[in-house]
C-alpha angles and dihedrals in degrees: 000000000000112000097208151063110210087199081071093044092070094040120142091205097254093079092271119125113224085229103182126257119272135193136228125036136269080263092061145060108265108260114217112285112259088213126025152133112285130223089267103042085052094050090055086046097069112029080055078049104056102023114092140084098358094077087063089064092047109082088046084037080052107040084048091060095046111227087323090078091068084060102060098042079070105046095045083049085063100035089054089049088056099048093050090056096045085050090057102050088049085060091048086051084053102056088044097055097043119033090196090073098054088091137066112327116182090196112023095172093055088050090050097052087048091050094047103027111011145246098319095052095054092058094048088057085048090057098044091052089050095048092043089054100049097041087049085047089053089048095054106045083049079057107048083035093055085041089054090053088053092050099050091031091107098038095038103028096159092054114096133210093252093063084033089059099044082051092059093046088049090046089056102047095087097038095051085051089053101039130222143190131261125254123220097216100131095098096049088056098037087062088048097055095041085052091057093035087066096047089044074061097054096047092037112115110170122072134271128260140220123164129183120241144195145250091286105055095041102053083039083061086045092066097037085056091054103049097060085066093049100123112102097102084083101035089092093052089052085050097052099049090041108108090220105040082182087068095058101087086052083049098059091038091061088042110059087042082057091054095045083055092057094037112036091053097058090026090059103038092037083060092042100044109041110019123177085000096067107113116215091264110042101202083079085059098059128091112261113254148151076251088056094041097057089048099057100043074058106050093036087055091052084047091058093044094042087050087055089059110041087043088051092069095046097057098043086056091058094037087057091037082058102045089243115177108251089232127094111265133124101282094065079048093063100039093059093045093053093056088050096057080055103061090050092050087057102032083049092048102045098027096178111100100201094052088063096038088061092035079062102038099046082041130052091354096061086046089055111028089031119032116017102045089055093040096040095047084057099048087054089048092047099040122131136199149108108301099011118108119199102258092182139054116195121202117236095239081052088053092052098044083052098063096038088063095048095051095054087044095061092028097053095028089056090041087050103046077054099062091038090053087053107041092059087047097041114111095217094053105027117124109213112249106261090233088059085071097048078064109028106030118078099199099272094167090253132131125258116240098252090052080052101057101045085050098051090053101043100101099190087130097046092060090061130079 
């Protein structure tokens, strides 16, 4: 998924986006921007944008869906293309149908979904962004959390990923408070890991494994695929800060072959090296090395950063929502707390990073990157009423491959919030709620089930002869 929002990118830290000067009035046609985004900032943009944790899912996400799977990482690769550009064009609709939205615009999904559905429709994208954010926010702090354990493992061997992971939401308090900038760090340490992963393959000894699974794990892989392509909820805003708006299909274009350069790579070798062995999130399955290391200390800091700016939305939604000053005081203090205990109520309660990554991706994500851009983008071609002219014809094989879409879409996102569901509630798979050891554990020595987990799948002793 994308692990940003690029709103928040051009904050000016009161909840207000630095949008770029244009010229002409609401009266007029729009003149060409005197300042503005070009094609490839925008393309760096958004491949910075989308590509983060969700790489780390992929090779388990993989190995769960059997060569399929590869497959699919292709073609959702492609869908979610589609449906950013399509995003996009329903922006520049937008823009040409109502002049009061050709300037700065803080949520122009939301705007679109008003303009082509209604109210309500803009507040179900609203929510599903929300939701989207926090649950990504949760994800990574249960990450950078797990990273940090397999870091200190050696040196703190008695500590768990539960404390570990109430350490990291404490960490993370002031500085979401403060505020601070992402860090595109994810390609550096992908390299790294796919460099470790190819020599894992030369030392390997022991066979390789593929099972086949069922209906669970298949549709749970659904959503984690699917979550690594989650970032269209910031696509329009790219769009409307870029200087040549006609540029931005070749934009997204660039930059999801920029993102298929960074995923395929880890996702296939991480299925062809490992197997069955391959733990949800792969770095566990590396060997641990200074190469690993390195790695890690890169893509948890990305995780924290990542964390800052998803968060960040999502606050300044509720501060707005209550009416809190912009400026800093107490109150914001409070409000940005609270979300982080949140985060740890929920983190503490579902300690498995990659349930709540396909919850979310077969959830909210297949809602935004999946169903509403295409349907939207129809329902603004195909609208009807006094003064409105139709601006778009769409072809009837386009027309076909739209609802298509739209139907496995609902179809698989729906199939996959249902395993996920299940799979968090299911007996022979539930972890036990961190917070279910603080009362019931008396301090025996033993792991928790989540460190047993994590210890059962790292293979680190398998790769070796």
């Amino acid at each position: 998924m994308p692990t940003t929002t690029y709103g928040t990118l051009l904050t000016n830290g009161h909840g207000s986006n630095y949008h770029l000067e244009k010229e002409g009035t609401d009266d007029g046609p729009e003149k060409p921007k005197t300042k503005g985004l070009s094609s490839f900032a925008a393309t760096l943009f958004i491949a910075g944008g989308m590509a983060g944790s969700g790489v780390l899912a992929l090779p388990r996400a993989i190995v769960n869906t059997g060569y399929i799977g590869i497959l699919l990482l292709a073609v959702f690769a492609f869908n979610s293309a589609y449906g950013g550009i399509r995003l996009g064009m329903c922006w520049s609709i937008v823009e040409e149908k109502f002049h009061e939205h050709r300037g700065a615009s803080r949520n122009p999904y939301c705007v679109i979904a008003t303009k082509a559905v209604g109210n309500w429709a803009g507040s179900l994208v609203s929510n599903c962004i929300r939701i989207t954010l926090f649950g990504a926010g949760t994800v990574y702090l249960l990450l950078s959390s797990q990273i940090l354990q397999s870091l200190l493992m050696n040196a703190l061997p008695n500590i768990g990923f539960c404390t570990y992971f109430l350490i990291a939401a404490i960490l993370v308090i002031p500085l979401i408070i403060v505020g601070l900038g992402a860090s595109l760090t994810t390609v550096i340490a992908c390299i790294l890991f796919f460099t470790q992963i190819a020599f894992d393959a030369e030392s390997r000894t022991r066979t390789v494994r593929h099972e086949i699974h069922g209906f669970k794990d298949f549709f749970m892989s659904f959503g984690s695929i699917l979550f690594a392509f989650g970032g269209a909820s910031f696509l329009p805003t790219i769009q409307n800060d870029m200087e040549d708006k006609r540029q931005f299909t070749k934009s997204v274009s660039i930059a999801f072959g920029i993102i298929m350069v960074i995923y395929f790579p880890i996702a296939v070798a991480g299925f062809f090296v490992y197997g069955e062995d391959v733990h949800p999130n792969v770095t566990l399955s590396l060997t641990k090395t200074l190469i690993v290391d390195i790695g890690n200390i890169l893509i948890a800091m990305h995780l924290v950063f990542a964390f800052l700016i998803v968060m960040n939305t999502v606050v300044q939604d509720i501060e707005e929502l209550f009416k809190i000053p912009r400026d800093f005081g107490w109150k914001r203090c409070a409000i940005r707390t609270s979300v982080v205990v949140c985060c740890i109520i929920v983190g503490e309660t579902i300690p498995e990073f990659d349930k709540i990554l396909s919850l979310i991706g077969g959830s909210t994500i297949t809602l935004l990157t999946f169903v509403f851009p295409p349907y939207f983008y129809k329902k603004l071609c195909d609208r009807e009423e006094p003064g409105w002219e139709k601006v778009r014809h769409i072809p009837l094989f386009e027309r076909i491959y739209i609802w298509n879409l739209i139907f496995i879409g609902i179809i698989g996102g729906g199939a996959s919030t249902f395993s996920a569901i299940s799979a968090i509630a299911a007996v022979d798979s539930f972890t036990k709620p961190c917070w279910w050891h603080l009362f019931n554990d008396h301090s025996d020595g033993s792991l928790t089930d989540i460190d047993q987990h994590a210890a059962q799948t790292h293979i680190v002793s398998q790769l070796m002869p």
